[in-house]
C-alpha positions in Angstrom: 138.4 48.1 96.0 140.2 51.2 94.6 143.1 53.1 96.7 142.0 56.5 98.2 145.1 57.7 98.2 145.2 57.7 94.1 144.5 61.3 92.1 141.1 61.8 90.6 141.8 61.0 86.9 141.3 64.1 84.1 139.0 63.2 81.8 140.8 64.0 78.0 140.1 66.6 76.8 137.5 66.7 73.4 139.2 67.6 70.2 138.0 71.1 68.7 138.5 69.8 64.8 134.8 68.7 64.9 133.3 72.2 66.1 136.1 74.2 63.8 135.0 72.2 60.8 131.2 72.4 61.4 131.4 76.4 61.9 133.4 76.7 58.8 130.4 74.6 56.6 127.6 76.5 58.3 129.1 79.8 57.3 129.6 78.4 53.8 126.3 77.0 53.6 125.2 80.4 55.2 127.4 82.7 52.5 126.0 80.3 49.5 122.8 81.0 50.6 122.9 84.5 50.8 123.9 84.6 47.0 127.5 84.9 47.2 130.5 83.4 45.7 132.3 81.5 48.8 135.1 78.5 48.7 136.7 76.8 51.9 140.3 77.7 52.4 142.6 74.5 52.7 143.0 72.6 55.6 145.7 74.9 57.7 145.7 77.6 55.7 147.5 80.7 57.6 145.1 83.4 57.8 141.7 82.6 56.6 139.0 79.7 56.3 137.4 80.9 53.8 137.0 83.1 50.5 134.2 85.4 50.3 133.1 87.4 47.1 130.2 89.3 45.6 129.0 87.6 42.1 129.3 91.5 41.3 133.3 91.6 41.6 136.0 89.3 41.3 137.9 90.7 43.9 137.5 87.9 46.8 138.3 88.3 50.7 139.7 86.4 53.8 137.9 85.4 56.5 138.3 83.6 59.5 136.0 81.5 61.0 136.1 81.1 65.3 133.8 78.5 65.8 132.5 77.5 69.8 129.7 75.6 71.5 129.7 77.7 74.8 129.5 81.6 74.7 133.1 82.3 74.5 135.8 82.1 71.3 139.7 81.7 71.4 141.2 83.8 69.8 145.1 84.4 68.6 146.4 88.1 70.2 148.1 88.9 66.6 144.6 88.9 64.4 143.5 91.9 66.8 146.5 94.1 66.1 147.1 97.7 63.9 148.3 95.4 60.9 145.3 92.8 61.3 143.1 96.2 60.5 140.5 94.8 58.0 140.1 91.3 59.3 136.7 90.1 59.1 136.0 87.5 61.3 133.0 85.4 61.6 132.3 84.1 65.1 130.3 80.6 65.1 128.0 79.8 67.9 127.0 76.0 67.3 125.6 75.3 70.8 125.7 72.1 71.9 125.6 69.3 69.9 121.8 68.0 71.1 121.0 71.8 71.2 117.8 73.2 69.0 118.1 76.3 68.6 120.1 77.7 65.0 123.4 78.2 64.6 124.2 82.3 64.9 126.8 84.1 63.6 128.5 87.4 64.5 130.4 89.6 61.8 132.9 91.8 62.7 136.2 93.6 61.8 138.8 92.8 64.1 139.6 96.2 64.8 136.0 97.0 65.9 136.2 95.0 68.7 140.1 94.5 69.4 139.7 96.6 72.9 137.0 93.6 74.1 139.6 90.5 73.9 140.2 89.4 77.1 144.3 88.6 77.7 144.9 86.7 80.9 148.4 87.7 82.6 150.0 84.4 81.7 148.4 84.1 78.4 151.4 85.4 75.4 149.8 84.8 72.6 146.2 84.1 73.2 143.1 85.4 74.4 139.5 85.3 74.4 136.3 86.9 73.1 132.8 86.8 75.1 129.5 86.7 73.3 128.4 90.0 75.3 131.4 91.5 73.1 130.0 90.9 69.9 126.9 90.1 70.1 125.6 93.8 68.3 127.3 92.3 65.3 124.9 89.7 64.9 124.0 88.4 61.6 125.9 91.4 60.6 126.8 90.4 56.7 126.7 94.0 55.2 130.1 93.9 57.4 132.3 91.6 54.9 132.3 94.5 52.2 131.7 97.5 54.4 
């Protein structure tokens, strides 16, 4: 018979490697498919997840991939500042893992939508971004070159 008087156990919480890493292949898969030149960034890499070029120009650029399940992103405060201008980041939404419906992806520059992240009081360094933030930027590729 178990003791009342225990605490409810936490459940663990589920490592986000697995949804980072899928985001990051479905944009590659995405980019590849969409004709242009794209390589994975090492595992760790400060910055960026991935190289993006046109077959046009050598010149290649960083993005970052933010890859969630639900309808909201974490996001680091310092990628959404003056010197984090240009930053292009691609937001992942996987879904759940039994859902059907496609994998969508919204394009931005960070500084177009640096006002929307969301920075609790006791949150330094961290914030978040809702899909009702970003969602206008929607399968918004023209945005990596703009």
């Amino acid at each position: 018979m178990a003791d009342n008087n225990e605490p409810p156990q936490k459940k663990p919480r589920r490592s986000g490697v697995p949804t980072g890493n899928a985001g990051e292949y479905f944009v590659m898969g995405e980019l590849l498919r969409r004709g242009y030149d794209a390589q994975l960034a090492d595992r760790n890499t400060k910055d960026y997840d991935v190289l993006v070029g046109l077959s046009t120009d050598r010149a290649l650029r960083k993005v970052q991939v933010k890859s969630a399940r639900g309808q909201t992103w974490y996001v680091s405060l310092d990628k959404f500042t003056a010197e984090s201008r240009d930053q292009v980041t691609i937001f992942v939404l996987l879904g759940k893992e039994v859902a059907r419906k496609p994998v969508r992806y919204f394009i931005v520059k960070n500084h177009e939508v640096a006002t929307q992240v969301r920075n609790p009081a006791n949150w330094r360094k961290y914030a978040f971004m809702r899909l009702s933030a970003i969602e206008e930027y929607e399968d918004r590729w023209d945005v990596l070159f703009a």
